[in-house]
C-alpha positions as CSV (number, residue, x, y, z in Angstrom):
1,X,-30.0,42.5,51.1
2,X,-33.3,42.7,50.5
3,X,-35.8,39.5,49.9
4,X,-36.8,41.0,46.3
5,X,-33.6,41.2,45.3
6,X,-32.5,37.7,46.4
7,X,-35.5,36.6,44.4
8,X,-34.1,37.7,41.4
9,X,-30.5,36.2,41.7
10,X,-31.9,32.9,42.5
11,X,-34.2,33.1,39.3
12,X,-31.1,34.3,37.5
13,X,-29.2,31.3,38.5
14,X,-31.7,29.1,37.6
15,X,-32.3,30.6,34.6
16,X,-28.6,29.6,34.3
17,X,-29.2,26.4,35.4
18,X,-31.8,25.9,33.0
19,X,-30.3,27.1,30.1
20,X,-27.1,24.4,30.6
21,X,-29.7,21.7,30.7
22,X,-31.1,22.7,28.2
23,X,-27.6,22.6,25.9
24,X,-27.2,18.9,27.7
25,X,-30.5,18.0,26.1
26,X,-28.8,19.0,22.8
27,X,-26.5,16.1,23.1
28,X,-28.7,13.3,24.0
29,X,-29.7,11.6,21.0
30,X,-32.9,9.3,22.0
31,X,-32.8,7.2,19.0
32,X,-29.3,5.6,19.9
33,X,-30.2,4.8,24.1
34,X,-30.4,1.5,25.4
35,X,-33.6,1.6,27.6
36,X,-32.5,2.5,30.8
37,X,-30.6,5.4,29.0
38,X,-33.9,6.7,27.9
39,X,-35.5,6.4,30.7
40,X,-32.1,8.3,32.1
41,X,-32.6,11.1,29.6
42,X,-36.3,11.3,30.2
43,X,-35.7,12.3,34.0
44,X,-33.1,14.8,32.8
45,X,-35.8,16.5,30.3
46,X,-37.8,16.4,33.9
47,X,-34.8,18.4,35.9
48,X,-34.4,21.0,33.0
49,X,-38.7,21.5,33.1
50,X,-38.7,21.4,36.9
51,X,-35.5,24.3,37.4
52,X,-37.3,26.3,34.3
53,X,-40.6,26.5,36.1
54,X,-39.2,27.1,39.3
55,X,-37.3,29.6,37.7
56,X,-40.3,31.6,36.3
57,X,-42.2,31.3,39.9
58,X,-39.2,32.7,41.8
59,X,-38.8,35.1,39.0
60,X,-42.4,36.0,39.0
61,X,-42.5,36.3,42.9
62,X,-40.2,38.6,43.6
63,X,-41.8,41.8,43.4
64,X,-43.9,40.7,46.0
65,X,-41.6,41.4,48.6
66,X,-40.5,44.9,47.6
67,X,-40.2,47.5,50.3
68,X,-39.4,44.7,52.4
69,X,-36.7,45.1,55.2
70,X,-33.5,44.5,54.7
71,X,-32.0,41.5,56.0
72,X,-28.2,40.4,56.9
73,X,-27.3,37.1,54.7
74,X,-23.0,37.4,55.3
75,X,-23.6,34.0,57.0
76,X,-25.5,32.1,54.8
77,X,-24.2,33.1,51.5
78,X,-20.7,32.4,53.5
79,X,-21.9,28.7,53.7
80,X,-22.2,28.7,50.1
81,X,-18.9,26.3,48.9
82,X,-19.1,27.1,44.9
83,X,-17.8,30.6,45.7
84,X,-18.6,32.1,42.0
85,X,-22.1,31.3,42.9
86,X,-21.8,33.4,46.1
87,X,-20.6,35.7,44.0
88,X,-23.2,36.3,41.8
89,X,-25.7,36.0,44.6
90,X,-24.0,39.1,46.5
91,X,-24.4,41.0,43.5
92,X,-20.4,41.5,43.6
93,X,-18.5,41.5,40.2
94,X,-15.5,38.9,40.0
95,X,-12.8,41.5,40.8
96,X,-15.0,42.3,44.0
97,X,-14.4,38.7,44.9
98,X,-12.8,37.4,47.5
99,X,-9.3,36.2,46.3
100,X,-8.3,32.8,47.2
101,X,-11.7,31.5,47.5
102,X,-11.9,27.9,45.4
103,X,-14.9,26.2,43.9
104,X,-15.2,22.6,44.9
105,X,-17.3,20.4,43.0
């Protein structure tokens, strides 16, 4: 796989990341938190900011490293335990899957 091209999964999934936070911050209604809640919420506002622009950077970075060689990631994507996440990372399509692989949270 090339590095490029595992640039721009990783933004993809935390693009997805990003986007569920952002639907989480849709649920918090400040007005109604105790203090500590806010303060809570505030630090989530921080994660979704944090994976958005790290998002853009990976995203923006990746064509940097086009023509680059090639490189063997079986293993390490192997080590990955939420196996739809592997998944998407290989680039396969559900039915390419694996069968019997289980997501642990």
């Amino acid at each position: 796989m090339s590095a490029q091209l595992l640039l721009e999964r990783l933004a993809d999934e935390l693009a997805r990341l990003a986007s569920a936070a952002v639907r989480l911050e849709g649920l918090i209604a400040p007005s109604v938190l105790e203090p500590e809640a806010l303060i809570v919420a505030q630090s989530h506002d921080l994660l979704s900011q944090t994976v958005a622009e790290l998002e853009g950077f990976v995203r923006a970075s990746a064509p940097t490293f086009a023509g680059g060689e090639d490189r063997d990631l079986q293993a390490q994507l192997s080590a990955i335990r939420l196996s739809a996440l592997a998944t998407r990372l290989r680039g396969w399509t559900e039915a390419e899957a694996q069968a019997g692989e289980v997501d642990l949270f």
